[in-house]
BADOMI-774901 format. One record per residue (C-alpha): x, y, z; residue in one letter; chain; residue number from 1. Coordinates in steps of 0.1 Angstrom, whole numbers, plus 5000, padded with zeros to 4 digits. Layout:
BADOMI-774901
<rec <X Y Z> A A NUM>
...
***
This chain:
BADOMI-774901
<rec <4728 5062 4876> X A 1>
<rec <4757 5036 4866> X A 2>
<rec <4753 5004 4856> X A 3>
<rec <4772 4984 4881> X A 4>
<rec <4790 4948 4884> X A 5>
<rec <4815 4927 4898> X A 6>
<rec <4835 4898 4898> X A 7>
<rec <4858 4876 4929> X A 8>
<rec <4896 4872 4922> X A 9>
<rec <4917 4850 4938> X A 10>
<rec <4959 4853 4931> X A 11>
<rec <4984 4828 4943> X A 12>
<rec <5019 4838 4958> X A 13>
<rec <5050 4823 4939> X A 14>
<rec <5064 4813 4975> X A 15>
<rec <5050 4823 5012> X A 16>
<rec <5046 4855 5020> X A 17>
<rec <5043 4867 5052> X A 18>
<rec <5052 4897 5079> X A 19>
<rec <5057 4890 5116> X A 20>
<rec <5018 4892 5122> X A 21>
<rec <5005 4866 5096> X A 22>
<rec <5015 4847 5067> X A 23>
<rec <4990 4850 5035> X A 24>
<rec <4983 4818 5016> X A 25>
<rec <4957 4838 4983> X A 26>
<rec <4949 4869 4978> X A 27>
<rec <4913 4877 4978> X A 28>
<rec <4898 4903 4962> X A 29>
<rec <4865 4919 4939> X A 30>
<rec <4870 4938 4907> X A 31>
<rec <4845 4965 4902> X A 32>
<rec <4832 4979 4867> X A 33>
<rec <4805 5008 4863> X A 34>
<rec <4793 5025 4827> X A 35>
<rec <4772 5060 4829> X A 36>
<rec <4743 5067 4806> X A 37>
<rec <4772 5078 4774> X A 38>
<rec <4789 5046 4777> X A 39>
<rec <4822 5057 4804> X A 40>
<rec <4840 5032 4822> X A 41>
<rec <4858 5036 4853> X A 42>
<rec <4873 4999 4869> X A 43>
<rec <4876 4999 4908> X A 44>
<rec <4892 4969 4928> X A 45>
<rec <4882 4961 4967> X A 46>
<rec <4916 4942 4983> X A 47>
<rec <4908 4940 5018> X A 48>
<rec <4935 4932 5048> X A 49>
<rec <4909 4927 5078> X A 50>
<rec <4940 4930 5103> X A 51>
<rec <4942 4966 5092> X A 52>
<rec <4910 4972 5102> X A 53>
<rec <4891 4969 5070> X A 54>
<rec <4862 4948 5058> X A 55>
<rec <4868 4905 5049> X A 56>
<rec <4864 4897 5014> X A 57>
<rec <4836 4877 5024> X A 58>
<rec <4816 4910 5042> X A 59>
<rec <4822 4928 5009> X A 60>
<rec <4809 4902 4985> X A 61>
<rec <4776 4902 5008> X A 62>
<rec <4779 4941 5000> X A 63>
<rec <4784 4940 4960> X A 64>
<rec <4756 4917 4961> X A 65>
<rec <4734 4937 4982> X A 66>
<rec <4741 4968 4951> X A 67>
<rec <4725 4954 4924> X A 68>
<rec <4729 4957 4883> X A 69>
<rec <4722 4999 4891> X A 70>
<rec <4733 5022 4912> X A 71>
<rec <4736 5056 4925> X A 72>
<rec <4767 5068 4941> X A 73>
<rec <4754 5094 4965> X A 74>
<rec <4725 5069 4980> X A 75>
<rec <4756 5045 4987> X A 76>
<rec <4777 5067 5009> X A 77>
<rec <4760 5062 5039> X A 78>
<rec <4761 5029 5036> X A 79>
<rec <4797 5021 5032> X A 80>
<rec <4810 5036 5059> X A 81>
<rec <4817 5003 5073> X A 82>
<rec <4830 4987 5040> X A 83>
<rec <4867 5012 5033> X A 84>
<rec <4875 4991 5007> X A 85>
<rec <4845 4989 4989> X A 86>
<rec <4839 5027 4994> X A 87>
<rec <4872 5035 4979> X A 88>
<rec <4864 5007 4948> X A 89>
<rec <4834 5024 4939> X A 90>
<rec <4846 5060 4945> X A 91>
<rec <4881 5051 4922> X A 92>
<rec <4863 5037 4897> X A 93>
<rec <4837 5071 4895> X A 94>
<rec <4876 5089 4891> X A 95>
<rec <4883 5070 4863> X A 96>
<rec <4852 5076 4847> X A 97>
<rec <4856 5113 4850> X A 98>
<rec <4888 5117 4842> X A 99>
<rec <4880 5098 4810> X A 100>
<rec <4909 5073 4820> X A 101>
<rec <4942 5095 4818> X A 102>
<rec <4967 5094 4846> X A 103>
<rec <4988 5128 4853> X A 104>
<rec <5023 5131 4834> X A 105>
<rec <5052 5123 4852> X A 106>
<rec <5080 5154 4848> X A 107>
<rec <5108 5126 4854> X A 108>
<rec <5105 5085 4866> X A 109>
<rec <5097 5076 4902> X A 110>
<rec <5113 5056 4923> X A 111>
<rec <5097 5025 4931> X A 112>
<rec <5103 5003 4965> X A 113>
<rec <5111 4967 4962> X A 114>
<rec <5096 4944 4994> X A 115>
<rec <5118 4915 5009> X A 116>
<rec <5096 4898 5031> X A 117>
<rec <5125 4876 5047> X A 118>
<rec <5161 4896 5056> X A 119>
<rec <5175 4864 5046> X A 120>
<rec <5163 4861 5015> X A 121>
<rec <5197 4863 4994> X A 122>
<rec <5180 4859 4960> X A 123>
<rec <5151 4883 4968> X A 124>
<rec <5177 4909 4973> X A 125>
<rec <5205 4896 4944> X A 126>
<rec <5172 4904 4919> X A 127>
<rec <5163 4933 4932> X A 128>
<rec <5198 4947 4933> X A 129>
<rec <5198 4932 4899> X A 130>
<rec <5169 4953 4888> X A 131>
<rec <5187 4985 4902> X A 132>
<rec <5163 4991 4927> X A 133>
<rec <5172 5021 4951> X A 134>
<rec <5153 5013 4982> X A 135>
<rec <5145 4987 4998> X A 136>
<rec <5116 4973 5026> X A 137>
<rec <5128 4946 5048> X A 138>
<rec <5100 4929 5072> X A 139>
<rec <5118 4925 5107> X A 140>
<rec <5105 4909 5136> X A 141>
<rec <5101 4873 5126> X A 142>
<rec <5129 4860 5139> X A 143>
<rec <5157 4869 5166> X A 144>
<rec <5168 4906 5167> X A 145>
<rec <5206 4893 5169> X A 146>
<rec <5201 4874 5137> X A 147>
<rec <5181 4899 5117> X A 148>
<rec <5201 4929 5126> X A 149>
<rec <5230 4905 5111> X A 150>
<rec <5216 4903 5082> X A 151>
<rec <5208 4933 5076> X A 152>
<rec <5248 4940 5082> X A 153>
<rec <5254 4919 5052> X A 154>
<rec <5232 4936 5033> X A 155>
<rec <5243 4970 5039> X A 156>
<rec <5280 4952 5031> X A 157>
<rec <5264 4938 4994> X A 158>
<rec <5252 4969 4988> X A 159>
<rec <5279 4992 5001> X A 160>
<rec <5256 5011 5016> X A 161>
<rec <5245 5028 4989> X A 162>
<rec <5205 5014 4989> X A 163>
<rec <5180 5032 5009> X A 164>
<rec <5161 5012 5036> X A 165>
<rec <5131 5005 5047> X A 166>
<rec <5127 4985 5078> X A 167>
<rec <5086 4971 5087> X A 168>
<rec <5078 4956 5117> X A 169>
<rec <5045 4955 5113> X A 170>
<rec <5038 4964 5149> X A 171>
<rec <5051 4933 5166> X A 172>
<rec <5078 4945 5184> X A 173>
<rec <5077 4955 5221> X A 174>
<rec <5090 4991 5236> X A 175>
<rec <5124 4972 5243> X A 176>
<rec <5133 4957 5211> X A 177>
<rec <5121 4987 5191> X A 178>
<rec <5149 5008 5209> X A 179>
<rec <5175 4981 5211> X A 180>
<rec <5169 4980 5169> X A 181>
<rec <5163 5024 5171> X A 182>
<rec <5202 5020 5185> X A 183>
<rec <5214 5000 5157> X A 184>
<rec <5194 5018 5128> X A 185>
<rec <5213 5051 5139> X A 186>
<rec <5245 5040 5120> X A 187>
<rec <5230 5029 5092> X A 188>
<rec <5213 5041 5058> X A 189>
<rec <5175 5032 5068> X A 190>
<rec <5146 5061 5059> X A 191>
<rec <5127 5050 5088> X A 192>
<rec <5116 5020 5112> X A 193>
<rec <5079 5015 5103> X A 194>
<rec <5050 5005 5130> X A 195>
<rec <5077 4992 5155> X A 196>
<rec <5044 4988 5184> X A 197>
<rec <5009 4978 5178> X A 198>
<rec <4985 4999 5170> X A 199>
<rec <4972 5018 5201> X A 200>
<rec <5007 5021 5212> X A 201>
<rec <5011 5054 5196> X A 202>
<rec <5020 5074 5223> X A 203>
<rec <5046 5051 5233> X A 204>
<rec <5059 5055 5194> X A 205>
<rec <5062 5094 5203> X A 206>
<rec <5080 5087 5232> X A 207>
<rec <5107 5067 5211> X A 208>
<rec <5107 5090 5180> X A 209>
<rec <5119 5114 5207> X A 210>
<rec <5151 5095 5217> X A 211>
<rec <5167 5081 5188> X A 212>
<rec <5177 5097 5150> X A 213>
<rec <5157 5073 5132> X A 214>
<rec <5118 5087 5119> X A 215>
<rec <5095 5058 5128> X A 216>
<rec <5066 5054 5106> X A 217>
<rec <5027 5048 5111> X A 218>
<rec <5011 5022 5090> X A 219>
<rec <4988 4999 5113> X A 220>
<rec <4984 5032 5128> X A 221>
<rec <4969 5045 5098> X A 222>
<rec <4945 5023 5084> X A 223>
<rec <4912 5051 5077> X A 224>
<rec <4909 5082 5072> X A 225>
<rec <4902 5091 5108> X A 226>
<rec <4929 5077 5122> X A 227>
<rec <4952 5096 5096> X A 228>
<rec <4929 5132 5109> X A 229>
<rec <4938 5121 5143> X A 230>
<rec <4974 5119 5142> X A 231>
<rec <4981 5147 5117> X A 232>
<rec <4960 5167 5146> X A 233>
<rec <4984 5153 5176> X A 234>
<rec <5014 5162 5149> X A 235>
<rec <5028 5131 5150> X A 236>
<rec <5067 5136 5135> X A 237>
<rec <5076 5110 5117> X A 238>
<rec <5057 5101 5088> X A 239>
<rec <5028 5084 5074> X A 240>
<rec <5024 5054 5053> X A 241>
<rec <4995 5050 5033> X A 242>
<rec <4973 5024 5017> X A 243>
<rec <4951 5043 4996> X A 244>
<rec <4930 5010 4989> X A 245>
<rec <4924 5005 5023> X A 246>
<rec <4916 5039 5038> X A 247>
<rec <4882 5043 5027> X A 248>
<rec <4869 5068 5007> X A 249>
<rec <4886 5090 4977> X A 250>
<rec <4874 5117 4984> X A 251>
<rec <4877 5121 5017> X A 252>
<rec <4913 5108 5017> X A 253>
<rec <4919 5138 4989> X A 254>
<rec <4906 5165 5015> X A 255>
<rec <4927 5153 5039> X A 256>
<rec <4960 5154 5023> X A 257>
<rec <4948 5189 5008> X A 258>
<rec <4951 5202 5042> X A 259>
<rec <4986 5212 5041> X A 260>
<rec <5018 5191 5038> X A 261>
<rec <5032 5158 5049> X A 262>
<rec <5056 5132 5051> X A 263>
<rec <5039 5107 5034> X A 264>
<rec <5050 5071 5018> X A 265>
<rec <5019 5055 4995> X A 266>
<rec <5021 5015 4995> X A 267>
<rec <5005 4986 4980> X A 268>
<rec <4977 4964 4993> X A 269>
<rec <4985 4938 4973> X A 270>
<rec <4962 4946 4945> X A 271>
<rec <4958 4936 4904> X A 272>
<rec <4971 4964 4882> X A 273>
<rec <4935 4977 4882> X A 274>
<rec <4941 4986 4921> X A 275>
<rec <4976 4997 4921> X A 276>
<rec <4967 5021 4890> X A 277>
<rec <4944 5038 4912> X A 278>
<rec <4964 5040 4939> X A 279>
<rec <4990 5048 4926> X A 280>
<rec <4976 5075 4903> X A 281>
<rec <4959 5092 4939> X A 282>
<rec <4997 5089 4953> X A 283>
<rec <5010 5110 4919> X A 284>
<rec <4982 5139 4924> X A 285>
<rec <4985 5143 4965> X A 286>
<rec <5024 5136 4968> X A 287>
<rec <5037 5170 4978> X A 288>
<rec <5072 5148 4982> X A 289>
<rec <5092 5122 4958> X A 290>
<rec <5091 5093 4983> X A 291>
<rec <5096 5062 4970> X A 292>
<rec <5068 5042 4958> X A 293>
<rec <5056 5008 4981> X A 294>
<rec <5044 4989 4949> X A 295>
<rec <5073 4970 4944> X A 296>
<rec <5053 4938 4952> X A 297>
<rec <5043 4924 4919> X A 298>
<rec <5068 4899 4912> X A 299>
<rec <5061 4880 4946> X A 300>
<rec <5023 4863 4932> X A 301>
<rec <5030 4835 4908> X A 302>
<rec <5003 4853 4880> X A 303>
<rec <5023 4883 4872> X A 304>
<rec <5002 4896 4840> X A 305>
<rec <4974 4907 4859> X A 306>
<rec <5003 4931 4883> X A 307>
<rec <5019 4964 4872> X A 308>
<rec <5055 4947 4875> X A 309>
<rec <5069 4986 4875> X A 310>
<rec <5104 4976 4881> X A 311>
<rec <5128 5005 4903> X A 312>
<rec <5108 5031 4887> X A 313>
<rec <5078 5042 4877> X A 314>
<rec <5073 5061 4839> X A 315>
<rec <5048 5075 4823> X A 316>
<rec <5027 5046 4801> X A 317>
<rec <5034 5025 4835> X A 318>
<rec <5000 5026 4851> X A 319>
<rec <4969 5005 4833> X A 320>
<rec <4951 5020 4802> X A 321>
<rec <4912 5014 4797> X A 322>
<rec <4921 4986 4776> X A 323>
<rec <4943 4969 4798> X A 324>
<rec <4913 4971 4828> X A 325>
<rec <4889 4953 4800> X A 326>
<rec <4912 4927 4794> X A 327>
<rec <4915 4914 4828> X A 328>
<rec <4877 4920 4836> X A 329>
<rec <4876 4894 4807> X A 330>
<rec <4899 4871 4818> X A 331>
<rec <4886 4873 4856> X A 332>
***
């Protein structure tokens, strides 16, 4: 039995930020804390993204409420199979509390993604650089292809081609555009094209993964558990990216990734530092590859104490001590 409470969050952006899909004013969220019978802590964060296909904050709170000041992990299962991000809250803080708080050791730093929300955004991209970032997302698909694949000229021109890129299109694109932009991308330094078509559109995915040099990657795609069993058993080739906070529950996520190797990409949901320590701490015990970390994202919400702010790399002493998670609780 844990004791068991939870309090709302709400951070602002320093700007707008938006993909090609939707543009997101706050970010909503519930920070989680349970204590066993000798005292242990573990801190858990729910950061839903309902067009992902999780829960609303507003469903969740209902479900924290619903828990009570006690609670008993094994009676919850059943019913959180609707709630992903809850489930993976509660099961990420039970993590922490028996692993005592300690993350694994890093043999050497991590690279770390950087996100540009806009390709135009020359002083998104000047800091970055700045920072010595070595790979770099770019959301595409909110403006003309002409003028985007432009840009991202000049950027390959600032940088000399030397940066690695990620392009995200968050599944707005249609089977046209994606190849027109598949053509392009073949000249170019880019890791992969990311959820070019909506999700339910895989097959057509396949079809265009089959044509052109570029991997595309599944995100939308991707969202649960299930869906990552179901394409890892059609042996989808490209790879997968992963939102640990979304896709349900710890456990079941860790069995999964267990079953033999991947190409898999961990990213950010947008989370506090209590989130993205989780996450980020599954991501360094299921990696089987060095694949640049999504959580380069801290530095676009105006309240950056209560982020990681990792910088290009991540280090050991980089992810959120016990302490750190007590302090914001407090603040929060």
């Amino acid at each position: 039995m844990y004791r068991f409470q939870y309090k709302a969050y709400r951070r602002s952006f320093a700007g707008v930020f938006s993909n090609a899909r939707e543009s997101f004013p706050k970010r909503e969220g519930l920070l989680l804390r349970i204590e066993d019978r000798d005292g242990r802590v573990g801190f858990g964060e729910v950061a839903p993204i309902p067009s992902f296909g999780t829960e609303s904050f507003a469903s969740a709170l209902v479900a924290v409420e619903e828990i009570g000041e006690e609670m008993e992990p094994e009676a919850l299962r059943g019913a959180l199979s609707g709630y992903p991000c809850l489930a993976w809250g509660l099961e990420s803080a039970l993590e922490q509390v028996s692993s005592e708080g300690k993350w694994p050791e890093l043999a050497e730093p991590w690279p770390v993604c950087g996100l540009v929300s806009d390709l135009d955004d020359m002083a998104r991209i000047e800091e970055l650089l700045q920072m010595h970032f070595q790979c770099l997302k770019f959301k595409i698909g909110k403006g003309a292809v002409i003028d985007e694949m432009r840009a991202l000229d000049r950027f390959v021109d600032l940088s000399d081609g030397k940066i690695q890129i990620r392009l995200d299109a968050n599944g707005v694109l249609d089977a046209r555009t994606a190849s027109l932009w598949l053509e392009r991308l073949a000249e170019l330094p880019v890791e992969f094209l990311e959820q070019p078509l909506p999700k339910g559109m895989e097959s057509e995915m396949l079809r265009l993964s089959s044509d052109f040099p570029t991997p595309l990657a599944l995100d939308e795609s991707v969202g649960s558990v299930d869906d990552l069993k179901r394409w890892r058993d059609a042996q989808w080739p490209g790879v997968f990216v992963i939102k640990p906070s979304l896709s349900g529950s710890y456990r079941e996520l860790s069995q999964e990734l267990g079953q033999g190797e991947d190409c898999c990409v961990f990213s950010s949901s947008l989370e506090t530092k209590i989130g993205a320590s989780n996450a980020i701490g599954f991501a360094i015990r299921h990696s089987q590859q060095r694949r640049a970390l999504g959580f380069g994202v801290d530095d676009l919400f105006a309240d950056r104490n209560i982020g990681l702010g990792l910088g290009p790399f991540l280090q050991n002493g980089c992810l959120g001590s016990s302490d750190d998670f007590e302090r914001l609780w407090n603040l929060t």
